[in-house]
Each structure stands twice: as C-alpha cells, then as structure tokens.
matplotlib code that plots the C-alpha trace (Angstrom):
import matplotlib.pyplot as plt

x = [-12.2, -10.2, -6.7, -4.3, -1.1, 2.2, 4.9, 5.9, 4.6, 7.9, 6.8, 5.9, 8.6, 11.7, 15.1, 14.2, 16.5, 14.4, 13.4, 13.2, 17.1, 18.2, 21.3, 24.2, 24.2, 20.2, 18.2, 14.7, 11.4, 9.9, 7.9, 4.7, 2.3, -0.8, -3.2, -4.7, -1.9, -0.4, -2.5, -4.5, -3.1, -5.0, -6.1, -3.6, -5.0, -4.7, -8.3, -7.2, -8.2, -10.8, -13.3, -12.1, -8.7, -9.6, -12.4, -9.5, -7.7, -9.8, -11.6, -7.6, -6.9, -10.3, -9.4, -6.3, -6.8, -10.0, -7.2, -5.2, -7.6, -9.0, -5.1, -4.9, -8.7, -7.1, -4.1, -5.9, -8.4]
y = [6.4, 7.2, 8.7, 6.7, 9.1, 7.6, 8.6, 6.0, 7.0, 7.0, 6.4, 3.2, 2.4, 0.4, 1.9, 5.1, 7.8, 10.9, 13.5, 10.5, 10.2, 6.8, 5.5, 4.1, 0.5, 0.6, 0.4, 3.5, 2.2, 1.4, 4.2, 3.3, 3.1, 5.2, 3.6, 6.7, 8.8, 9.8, 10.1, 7.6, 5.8, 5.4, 1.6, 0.7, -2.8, -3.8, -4.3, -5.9, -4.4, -2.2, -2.7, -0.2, -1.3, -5.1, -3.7, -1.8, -4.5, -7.3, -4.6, -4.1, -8.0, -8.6, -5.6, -7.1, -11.0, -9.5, -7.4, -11.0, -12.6, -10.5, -10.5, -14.3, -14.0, -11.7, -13.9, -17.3, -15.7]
z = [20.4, 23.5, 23.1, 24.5, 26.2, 24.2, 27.0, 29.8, 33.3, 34.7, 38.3, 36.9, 34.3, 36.4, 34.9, 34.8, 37.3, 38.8, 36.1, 33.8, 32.9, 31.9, 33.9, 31.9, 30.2, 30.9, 27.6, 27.6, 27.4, 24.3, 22.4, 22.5, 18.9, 18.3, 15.5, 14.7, 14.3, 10.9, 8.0, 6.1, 3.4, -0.1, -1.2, -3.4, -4.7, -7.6, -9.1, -12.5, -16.2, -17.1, -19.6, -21.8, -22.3, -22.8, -25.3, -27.0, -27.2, -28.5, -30.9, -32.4, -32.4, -34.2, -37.0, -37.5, -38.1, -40.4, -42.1, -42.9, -43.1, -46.2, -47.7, -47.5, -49.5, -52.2, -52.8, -53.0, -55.7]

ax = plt.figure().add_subplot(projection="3d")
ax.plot(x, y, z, "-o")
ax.set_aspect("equal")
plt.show()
C-alpha cells in the first residue's frame, strides 16, 4: 500500500497566496481522504437468531400447549 501525502502541494493548488495563506472571498482546497486512516470498524450485521434461543423458544411453546393440552384432557374426562 503506498501512503498517499493528504496536504495540497500548494505550488500546484490555484488560490493559494505564498506561505499557503488563502486570500479573501477565495474558498481552501479540499482536505483530501486517506482510506486507511482511523481505526477499523467491527461488522455489525445482523446475522439473524441463534440456535439456542429459537430451541428455547420452541422447547417453551411445545411445554406449554402439552400443559393445555393435558388440562383440556382432565376436564373432558
């Protein structure tokens, strides 16, 4: 990766007075980017659920229609 320097060579920027001023009414060069500067940022996508919740959850689901379902037994015999 090559570095890339971020400041405006000002022999070669128009606008710019000697010593780099900026003369009135005369908008400064843009600052350029650098993609590798800064830290990386973690992946933050969403990946959906994982197994143990949905087993959890289907596992609780199951006990309790088995839980009415014995209670609607008991009161039809």
């Amino acid at each position: 990766m090559t570095h890339v320097n971020p400041d405006p060579e000002p022999e070669r920027t128009s606008g710019l007075e000697p010593g780099g001023g900026v003369p009135p009414g005369e908008t400064p060069p843009a600052e350029s980017s650098l993609p590798e500067a800064g830290p990386r940022q973690p992946d933050t996508r969403q990946r959906g659920w994982g197994k143990a919740p949905l087993t959890l959850i289907l596992a609780l689901v199951i006990l309790i229609a088995a839980f009415f379902l014995v209670y609607a037994l008991i009161l039809i015999l």
